[in-house]
N, C-alpha and C positions, 0 to 999 in steps of 0.2 A: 241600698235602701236605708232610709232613717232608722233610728232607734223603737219607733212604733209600729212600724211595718212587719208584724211577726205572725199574722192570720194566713201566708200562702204558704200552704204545704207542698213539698211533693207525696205523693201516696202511701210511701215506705215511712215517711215523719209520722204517721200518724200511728201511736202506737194499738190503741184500740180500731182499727180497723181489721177485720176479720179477711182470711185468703179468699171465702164466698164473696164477700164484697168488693176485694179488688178484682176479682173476676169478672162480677158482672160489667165493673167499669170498663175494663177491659174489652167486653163483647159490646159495650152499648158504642163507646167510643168508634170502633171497628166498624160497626152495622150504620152509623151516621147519626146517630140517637143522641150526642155528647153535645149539649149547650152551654157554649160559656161566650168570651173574650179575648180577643187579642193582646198576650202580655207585651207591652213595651220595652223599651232598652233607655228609660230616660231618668230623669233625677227625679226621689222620691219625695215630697211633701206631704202631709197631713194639712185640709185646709177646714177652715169653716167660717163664719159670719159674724160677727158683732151687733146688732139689731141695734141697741141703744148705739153705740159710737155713732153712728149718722149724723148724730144732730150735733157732732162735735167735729165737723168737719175742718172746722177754719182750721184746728190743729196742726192739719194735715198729716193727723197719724194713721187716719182712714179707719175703716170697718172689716176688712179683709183681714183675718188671720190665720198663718202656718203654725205649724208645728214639727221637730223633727225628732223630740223626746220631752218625755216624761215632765223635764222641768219646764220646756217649753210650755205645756197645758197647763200646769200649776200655775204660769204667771199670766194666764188669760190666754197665750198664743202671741206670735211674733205679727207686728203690723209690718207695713208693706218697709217702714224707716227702719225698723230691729233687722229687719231680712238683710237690709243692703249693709245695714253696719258689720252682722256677725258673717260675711261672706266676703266682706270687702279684703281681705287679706289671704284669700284663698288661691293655690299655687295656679287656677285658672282663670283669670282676669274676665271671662263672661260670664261665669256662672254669678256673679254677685248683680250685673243686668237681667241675665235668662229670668232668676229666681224673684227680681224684684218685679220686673214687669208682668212676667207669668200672674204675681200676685196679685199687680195694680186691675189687670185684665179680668181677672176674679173679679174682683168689689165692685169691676164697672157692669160686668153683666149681672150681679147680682144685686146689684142700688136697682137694677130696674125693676125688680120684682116689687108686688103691693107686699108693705109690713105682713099682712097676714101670710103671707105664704113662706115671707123670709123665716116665721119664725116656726112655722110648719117645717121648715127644711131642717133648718138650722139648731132650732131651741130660743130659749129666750134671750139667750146672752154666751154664744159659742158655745155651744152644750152638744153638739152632734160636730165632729169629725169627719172628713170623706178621704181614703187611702187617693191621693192623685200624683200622677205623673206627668213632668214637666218635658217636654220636646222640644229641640230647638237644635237646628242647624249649626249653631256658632258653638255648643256643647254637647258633641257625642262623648257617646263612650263605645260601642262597640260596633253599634249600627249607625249610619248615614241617613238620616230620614229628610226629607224634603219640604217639611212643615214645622209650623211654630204653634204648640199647639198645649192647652191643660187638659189633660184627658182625666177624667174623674172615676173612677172605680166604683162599680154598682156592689162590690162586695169590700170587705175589710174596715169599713169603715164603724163606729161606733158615739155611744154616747158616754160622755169621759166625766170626772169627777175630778173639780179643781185642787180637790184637796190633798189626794193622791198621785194625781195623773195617769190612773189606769181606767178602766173602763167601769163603770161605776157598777154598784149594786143592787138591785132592788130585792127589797124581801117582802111577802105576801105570805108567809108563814105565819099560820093558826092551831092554835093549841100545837100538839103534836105534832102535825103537818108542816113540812121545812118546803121552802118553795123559795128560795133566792136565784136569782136570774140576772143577766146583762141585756139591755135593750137590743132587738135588732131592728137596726133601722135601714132595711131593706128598704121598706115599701116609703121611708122618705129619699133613700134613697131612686128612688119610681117616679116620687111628685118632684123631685130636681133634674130627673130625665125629660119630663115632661113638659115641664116647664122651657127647659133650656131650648125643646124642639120652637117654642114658638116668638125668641125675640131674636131679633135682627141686632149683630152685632159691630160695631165701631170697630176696623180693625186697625184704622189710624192710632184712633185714645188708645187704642188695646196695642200697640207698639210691633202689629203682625199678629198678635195670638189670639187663637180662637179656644172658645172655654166649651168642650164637650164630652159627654158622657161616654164610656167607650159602649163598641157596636157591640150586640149577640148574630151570633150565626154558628150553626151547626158544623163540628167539625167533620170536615166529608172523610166519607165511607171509604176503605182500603179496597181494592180489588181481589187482592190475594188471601184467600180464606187461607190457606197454610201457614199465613204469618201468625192470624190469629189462634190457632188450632196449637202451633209451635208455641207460643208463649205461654200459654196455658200447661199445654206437658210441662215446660219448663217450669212453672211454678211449680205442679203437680210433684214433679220430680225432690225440685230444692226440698221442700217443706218434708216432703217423705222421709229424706234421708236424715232428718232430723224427729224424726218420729212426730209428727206434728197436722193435724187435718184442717181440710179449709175451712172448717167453722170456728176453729181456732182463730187467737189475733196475731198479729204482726210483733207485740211485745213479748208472748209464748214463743215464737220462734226464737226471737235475741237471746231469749235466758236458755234455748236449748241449744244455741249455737255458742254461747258462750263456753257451755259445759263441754262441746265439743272441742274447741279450740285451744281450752285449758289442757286437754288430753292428748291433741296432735302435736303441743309444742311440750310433752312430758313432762306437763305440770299436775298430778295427783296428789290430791288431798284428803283426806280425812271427810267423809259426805258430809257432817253437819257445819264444819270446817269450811269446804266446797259452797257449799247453801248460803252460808251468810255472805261468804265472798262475792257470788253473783251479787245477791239482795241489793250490795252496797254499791258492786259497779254500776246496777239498774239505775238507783237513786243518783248516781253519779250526774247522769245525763239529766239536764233543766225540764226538755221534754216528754222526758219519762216520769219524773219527781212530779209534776204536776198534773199527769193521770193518775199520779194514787194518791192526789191530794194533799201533796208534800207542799207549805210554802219552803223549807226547810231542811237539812238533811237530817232527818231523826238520830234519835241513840239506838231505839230498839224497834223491832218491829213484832208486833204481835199474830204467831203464829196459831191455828186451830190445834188442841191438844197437846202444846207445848209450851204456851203460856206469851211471853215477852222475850225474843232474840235479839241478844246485845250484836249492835254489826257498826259500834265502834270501832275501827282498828286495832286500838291499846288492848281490847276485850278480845276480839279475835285472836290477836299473836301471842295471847296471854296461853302459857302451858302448850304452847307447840314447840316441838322443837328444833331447834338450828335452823336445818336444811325445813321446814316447811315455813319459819320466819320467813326465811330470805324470800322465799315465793312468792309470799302473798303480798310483802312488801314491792318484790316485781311486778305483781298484778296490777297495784294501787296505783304506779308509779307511770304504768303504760295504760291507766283506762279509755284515755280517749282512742288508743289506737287498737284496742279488745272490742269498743263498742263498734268504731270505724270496720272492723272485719266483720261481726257479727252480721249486721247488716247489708255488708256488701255482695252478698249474691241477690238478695230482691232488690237492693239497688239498680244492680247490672240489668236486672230483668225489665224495671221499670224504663228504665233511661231505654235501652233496646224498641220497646215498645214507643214511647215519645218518638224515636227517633224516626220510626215508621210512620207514625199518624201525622207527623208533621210535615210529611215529606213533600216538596213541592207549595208548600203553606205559603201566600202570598199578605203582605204586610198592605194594608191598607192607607199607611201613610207614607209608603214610597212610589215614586212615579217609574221608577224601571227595577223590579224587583231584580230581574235576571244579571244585571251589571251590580245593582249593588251583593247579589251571592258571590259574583269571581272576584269581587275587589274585595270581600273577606277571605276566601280563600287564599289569595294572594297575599294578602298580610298576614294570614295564619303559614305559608309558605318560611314567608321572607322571617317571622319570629324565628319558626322550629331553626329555621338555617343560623340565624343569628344565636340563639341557646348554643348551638352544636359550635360555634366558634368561637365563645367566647370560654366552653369549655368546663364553666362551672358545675363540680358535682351536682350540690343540693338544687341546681338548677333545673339537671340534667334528669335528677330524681323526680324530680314533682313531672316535668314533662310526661315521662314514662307513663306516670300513672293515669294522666291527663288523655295519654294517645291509649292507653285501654279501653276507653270508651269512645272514645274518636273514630280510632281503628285508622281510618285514614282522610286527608283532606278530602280528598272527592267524595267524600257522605256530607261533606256540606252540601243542604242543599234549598234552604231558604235563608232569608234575610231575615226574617218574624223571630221573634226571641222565643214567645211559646206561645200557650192556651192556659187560660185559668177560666175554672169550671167549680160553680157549687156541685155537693153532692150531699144529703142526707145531714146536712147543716155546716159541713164544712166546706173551706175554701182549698181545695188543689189547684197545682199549675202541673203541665207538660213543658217542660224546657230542651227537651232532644237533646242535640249536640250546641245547643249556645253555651253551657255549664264549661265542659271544657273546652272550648273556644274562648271565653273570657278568662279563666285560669292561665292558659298557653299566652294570650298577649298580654298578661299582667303578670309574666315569669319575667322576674331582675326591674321591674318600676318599685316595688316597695320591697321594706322588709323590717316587717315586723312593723316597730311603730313609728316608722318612718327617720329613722338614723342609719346613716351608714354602718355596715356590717365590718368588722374589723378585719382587714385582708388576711392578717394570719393566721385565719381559724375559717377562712373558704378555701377548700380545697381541690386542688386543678387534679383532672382527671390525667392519668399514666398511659403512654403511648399505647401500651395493650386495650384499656380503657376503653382508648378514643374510637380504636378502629371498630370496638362491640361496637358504641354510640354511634357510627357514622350507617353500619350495617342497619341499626336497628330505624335507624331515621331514614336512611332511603329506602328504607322496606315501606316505612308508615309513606311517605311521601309519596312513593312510586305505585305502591301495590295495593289490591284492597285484600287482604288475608280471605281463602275459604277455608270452608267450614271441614273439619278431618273425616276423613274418609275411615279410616279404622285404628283403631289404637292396641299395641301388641305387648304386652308383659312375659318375655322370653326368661327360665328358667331351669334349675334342677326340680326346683320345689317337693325333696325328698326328705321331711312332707312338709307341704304345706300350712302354715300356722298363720297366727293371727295379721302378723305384720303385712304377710303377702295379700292378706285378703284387704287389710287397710289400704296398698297399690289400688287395687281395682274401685275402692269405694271413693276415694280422692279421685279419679280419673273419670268415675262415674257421675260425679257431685259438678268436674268442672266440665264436664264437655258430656253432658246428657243427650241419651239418642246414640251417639254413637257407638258402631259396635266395638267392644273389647275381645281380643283373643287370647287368650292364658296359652303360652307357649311353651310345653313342657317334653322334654327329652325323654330317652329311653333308660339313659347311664341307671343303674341302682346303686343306691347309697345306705352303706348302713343297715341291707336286708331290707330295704324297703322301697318297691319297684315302683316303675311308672302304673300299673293297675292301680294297686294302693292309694298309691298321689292321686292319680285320676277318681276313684273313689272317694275321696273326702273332698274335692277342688268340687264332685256334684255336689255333694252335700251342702257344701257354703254355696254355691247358687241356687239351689232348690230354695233352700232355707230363705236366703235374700231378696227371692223377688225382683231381681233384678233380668229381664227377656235378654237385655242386649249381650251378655257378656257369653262368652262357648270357651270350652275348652279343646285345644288340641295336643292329643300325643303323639310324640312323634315317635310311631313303633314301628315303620319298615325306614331301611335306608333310603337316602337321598342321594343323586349325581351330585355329587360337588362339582362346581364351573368356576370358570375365570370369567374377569370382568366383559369379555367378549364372549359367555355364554358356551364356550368350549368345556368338556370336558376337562377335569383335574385327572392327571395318571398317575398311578403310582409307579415306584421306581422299579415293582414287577412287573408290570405293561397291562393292570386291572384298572378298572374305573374307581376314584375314590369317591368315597361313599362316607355318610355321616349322617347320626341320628342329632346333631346340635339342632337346637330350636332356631340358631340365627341362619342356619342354613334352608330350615324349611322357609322360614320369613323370608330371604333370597329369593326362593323359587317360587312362592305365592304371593307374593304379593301383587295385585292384578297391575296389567300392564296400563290400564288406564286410571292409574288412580295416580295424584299428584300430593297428598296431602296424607301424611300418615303420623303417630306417635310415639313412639317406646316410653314404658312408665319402668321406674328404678327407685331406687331408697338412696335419699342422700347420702349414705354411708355406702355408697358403690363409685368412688370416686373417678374408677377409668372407665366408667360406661360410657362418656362421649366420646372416647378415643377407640372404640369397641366398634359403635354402634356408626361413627364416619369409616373405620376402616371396613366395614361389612357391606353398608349401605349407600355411599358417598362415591360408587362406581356408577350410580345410576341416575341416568339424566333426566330431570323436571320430576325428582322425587324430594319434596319439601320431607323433613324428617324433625318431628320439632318432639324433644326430651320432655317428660312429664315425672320432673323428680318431687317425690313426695319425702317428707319430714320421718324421722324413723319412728315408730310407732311404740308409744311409751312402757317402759316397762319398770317403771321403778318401785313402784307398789307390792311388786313379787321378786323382786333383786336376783333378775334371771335377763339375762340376755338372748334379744329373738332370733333366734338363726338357727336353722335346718339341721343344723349341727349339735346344738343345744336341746332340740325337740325330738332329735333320736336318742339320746344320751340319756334324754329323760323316759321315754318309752320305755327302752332299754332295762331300766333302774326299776319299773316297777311301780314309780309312784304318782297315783293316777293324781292326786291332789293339786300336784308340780302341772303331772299334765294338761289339768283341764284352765290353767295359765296362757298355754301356750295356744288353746282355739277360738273363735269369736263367740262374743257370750251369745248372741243371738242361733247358737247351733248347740248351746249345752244341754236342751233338751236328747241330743243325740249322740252325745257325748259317749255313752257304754256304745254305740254303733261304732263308732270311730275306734276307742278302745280294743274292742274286740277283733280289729282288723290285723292286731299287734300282738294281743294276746287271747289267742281263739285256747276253745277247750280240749286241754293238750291230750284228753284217753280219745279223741277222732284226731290229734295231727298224726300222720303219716309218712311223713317227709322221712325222706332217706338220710342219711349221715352223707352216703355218697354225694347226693344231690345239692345238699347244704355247703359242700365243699365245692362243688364244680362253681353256685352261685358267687361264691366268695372271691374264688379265680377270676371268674368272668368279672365281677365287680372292681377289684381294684385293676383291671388292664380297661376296663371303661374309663377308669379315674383317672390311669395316667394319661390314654389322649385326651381326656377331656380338660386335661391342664395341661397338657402339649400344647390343643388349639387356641385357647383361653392366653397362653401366652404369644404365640402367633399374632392373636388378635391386638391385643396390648400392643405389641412390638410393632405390627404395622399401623397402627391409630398412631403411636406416639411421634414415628415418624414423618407418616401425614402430616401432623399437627406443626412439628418441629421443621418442614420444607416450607409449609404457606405462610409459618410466621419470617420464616429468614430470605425466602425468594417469593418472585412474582408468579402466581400462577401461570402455567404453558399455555398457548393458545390450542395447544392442540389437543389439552384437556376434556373429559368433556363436563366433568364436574368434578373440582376438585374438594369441594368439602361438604359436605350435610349442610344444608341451606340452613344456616338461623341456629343449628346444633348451638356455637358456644353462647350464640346470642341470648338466648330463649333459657340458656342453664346456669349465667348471670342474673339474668331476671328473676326465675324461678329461685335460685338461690336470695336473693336479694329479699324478698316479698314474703320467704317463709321466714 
């Protein structure tokens, strides 16, 4: 789209929209209630009329005028002879035709209107705008339409100010009273629909193009009330886990997800420190800065009871030191890709939702919708194939991101690019899956500003690389991924602290609804048993609110089996037996389930070699790693591990302690406490018994790192046969479907 075209939102752009109101959209759209238009896939112009030019015809500079930006308006607008000059060198040899005829086709259906109505539509002298898009067989871009056609847009359009080029101002402000406004010119946009229903057009003079207004039609109703019921929890969920309610807006969540993601990637500051730094990443964004009014990026911002907040940079890193320099200068450095996160889970939710209401959405200006869907999908095929051999990293990157949303080609599933829809005075679009569908075949046409990229600084992906990217592309290709069946967090967690609980809130956050099962052993560590653990693991769900996630201990022994479900003996002729968590996951995991998780800390490096030699005996069990970032701890210069959380018990100092549990449980903090340090004139414990515990503990600890190396020692060799031989036919699955695939990704993305 041109430089003018910046009225179509998607829903999540808009930052004062409230989570009530994208809900309702949500249900109205769903129930069939949603009026809007069919968006196009054609070249974008801004058009309008000349009223006086008429009578200067001999010219032959005509009445018709485009616009594609700012200066274009300022100089009156482009005639039908500016069009063909500033196109004529354009890398596609029709569009400088498409654009000029399209325009001639304009001025001829519109000379036939009486002056009075021209200037009803128009203004006196190009003063009203119309957003139109240009159609034409001999210039696609991503769709095939079978018409030549100026399709004019009942929304976006405006009344402009020559002297600016932005859409003018009017002020009606009296005394005190401020009342400045931009014209909507809807309802002439109404008397040009109107109008256009009743003349009969020349499509010889008009070189095939027909000038019309686009159609309204209600988009139709889903069938599946769970889709709509689903998206909704899923909002409900996201917003939650960021403390944030649906009367809230869309711009309250960004600045609460910011603060989050500053803390997952153990970046801690200083709160007032922290405060201004969001402030300015807000301001960062054009369409945030201009809901609070910003033409500009201010110096300070003025806060209630605090006066005026310098959120200059030079002001911020002023009297910080070193190490929170360098941070916030990282912050600054990566904003687009801070804001880029912030928003990407109501992103995901949106696009999801698009992607359903559009489904089967038939284009009005194609004669076989159904062939022109397979002959996108086929190019969409033959691109990802061709990315994947030509091998280029940052290629290979952008895809990825692209097939996130895609999920896989067969969700293509109309030719229609979207739906744009007024609501409550703004302009949204539905785009589905066209977004990355036009991404994916515009992966290696450009880059950047259209110069070639210098070959020594693109980098080809490494034979280990290639085989992740071939895995992950005939997965997208071949499969449509479902939805997990349950996701399992196996541990000591002797006890449990903050970090473990950040596992389950990440795994919560990314795949809502599903259930979690904390998977925790018998072994005691450190005097501190599986009750205890179990004890405080309730407490952080009580407390969290969270339905899906259960914990299990595993307090009787289990059969250990071999991969044929036989008994394991031991070398006395007993049945071996184990309280390991990956051993209960072995035998529970139901037999019909295909799709399951493990969540781990990136700083557990041989989990996937663990977690294929355990589970990577079992056929049509998809096993996909849910590694989460380790959970910051810099603010309290203590390291989070089980190990560090007894130590500190131990020691006596609750201060240290209350470090190591989620703030949202510090209300109950002396409850936890006192699990450790009860009131020693009622302990009763024998000295005898305290000794037996001690025995029995560390001969839990040495199998418990007997099997733990076991487990290591047979993952690494798994790993080290598929990479150097061909898997056996007579396998029946020889690795964790997607395991390294899915823990490059996940590594990659945090």
């Amino acid at each position: 789209m041109g430089g003018l075209a910046g009225h179509m939102s998607h829903l999540y752009d808009n930052p004062k929209l409230t989570f009530s109101k994208l809900k309702e959209i949500f249900i109205e759209a769903a129930e069939g209630r949603l009026e809007g238009t069919e968006k196009t896939d054609g070249q974008n112009l801004y058009l309008s009329f000349s009223v006086p030019s008429q009578k200067l015809d001999f010219t032959e500079s005509g009445s018709g005028r485009a616009a594609r930006n700012k200066g274009n308006i300022k100089a009156g607008g482009l005639s039908v002879r500016q069009v063909a000059a500033k196109f004529k060198d354009h890398p596609n040899p029709h569009l400088k035709a498409s654009f000029s005829h399209a325009l001639r086709a304009f001025e001829n259906v519109i000379k036939s209107l009486p002056r009075e109505k021209q200037v009803e539509i128009f203004g006196d002298n190009a003063d009203i705008y119309y957003n139109a898009e240009i159609i034409s067989p001999d210039t696609p871009n991503v769709i095939n339409y079978d018409k030549k056609l100026v399709t004019i847009h009942r929304g976006g359009g405006g009344f402009f100010d020559k002297e600016t080029g932005s859409e003018k101002v009017f002020d009606d402000s009296e005394d005190s009273v401020q009342n400045e406004y931009t014209r909507d010119v809807r309802k002439n946009a109404d008397i040009l629909a109107s109008s256009l229903e009743d003349i009969i057009q020349n499509m010889e003079d008009n070189k095939g193009f027909e000038v019309i207004m686009d159609a309204v039609f209600n988009l139709k109703a889903i069938d599946d009330r769970e889709a709509l019921l689903s998206v909704l929890s899923r909002i409900d969920s996201e917003i939650a886990s960021e403390g944030i309610s649906e009367d809230q807006m869309i711009i309250e969540y960004v600045i609460a997800r910011i603060g989050t993601l500053l803390k997952q990637s153990g970046i801690v500051l200083p709160a007032d420190t922290e405060a201004s730094v969001i402030r300015r990443l807000i301001l960062l964004n054009p369409v945030y800065k201009k809901a609070y009014g910003y033409d500009k990026m201010p110096k300070t911002i003025e806060v209630p009871e605090e006066g005026d907040i310098d959120i200059v940079p030079r002001i911020i890193l002023k009297d910080l030191p070193n190490r929170d320099k360098n941070k916030v200068i990282y912050i600054f450095k990566t904003h687009k890709d801070i804001l880029k996160q912030a928003i990407q889970p109501i992103e995901h939710i949106v696009h999801d939702f698009s992607v359903k209401m559009l489904e089967g959405l038939e284009s009005l200006f194609i004669l076989d919708n159904k062939q022109e869907t397979k002959r996108i999908k086929d190019q969409v095929t033959a691109a990802i194939q061709a990315i994947k051999t030509q091998g280029v990293t940052g290629n290979i990157t952008t895809l990825l991101q692209q097939m996130e949303k895609l999920k896989s080609v067969e969700n293509i599933s109309t030719p229609a690019e979207g739906f744009v829809f007024d609501y409550d005075g703004y302009t949204y679009k539905f785009t589905g899956n066209f977004a990355p569908i036009n991404q994916i075949l515009g992966i290696g046409k450009y880059d950047g500003r259209g110069s070639l990229p210098d070959l020594a600084k693109i980098g080809k992906l490494t034979k280990e690389d290639d085989s992740i990217i071939n895995e992950v592309l005939n997965l997208f290709l071949t499969e449509k991924p479902e939805q997990l069946e349950a996701i399992y967090l196996p541990g000591g967690f002797k006890p449990p602290h903050r970090g473990h609980w950040s596992m389950i809130e990440y795994a919560a956050r990314k795949h809502p609804g599903v259930p979690i099962f904390i998977v925790s052993g018998q072994a005691t560590r450190g005097g501190i048993s599986l009750e205890k653990a179990s004890r405080i693991w309730n407490i952080y769900i009580e407390e969290s609110g969270l339905s899906n996630v259960e914990l299990i201990g595993v307090s009787e022994p289990i059969e250990r089996t071999d991969k044929n479900g036989n008994p394991k003996i031991n070398k006395d002729g007993s049945i071996s037996t184990s309280t390991n968590p990956w051993d209960w996951i072995k035998t529970n995991v139901p037999e019909n389930y295909n799709n399951i998780a493990i969540v781990y800390s990136e700083k557990d490096k041989n989990y996937d070699a663990i977690a294929d030699a355990q589970l990577g005996e079992f056929e049509n069990l998809s096993v996909m790693p849910i590694q989460v970032p380790v959970c910051p701890d810099e603010d309290r210069q203590c390291a989070l591990s089980a190990t560090n959380f007894r130590d500190t018990i131990q020691s006596g100092n609750k201060d240290e302690f209350l470090a190591f549990i989620p703030e949202f449980v510090l209300d109950r903090s002396d409850e936890i406490w006192d699990l450790f340090h009860p009131d020693h004139e009622n302990d009763t414990t024998d000295l005898s018994e305290l000794i037996m515990n001690l025995v029995s503990e560390v001969e839990e600890e040495r199998l418990y790192k007997k099997e733990l190396e076991e487990m290591s020692s047979v993952g690494a060799s798994a790993i080290a046969g598929a990479m150097n031989s061909a898997p056996s036919v007579s396998q029946k699955r020889p690795s964790v479907k997607g395991i390294n695939v899915f823990l490059k990704k996940q590594a990659s993305s945090n």
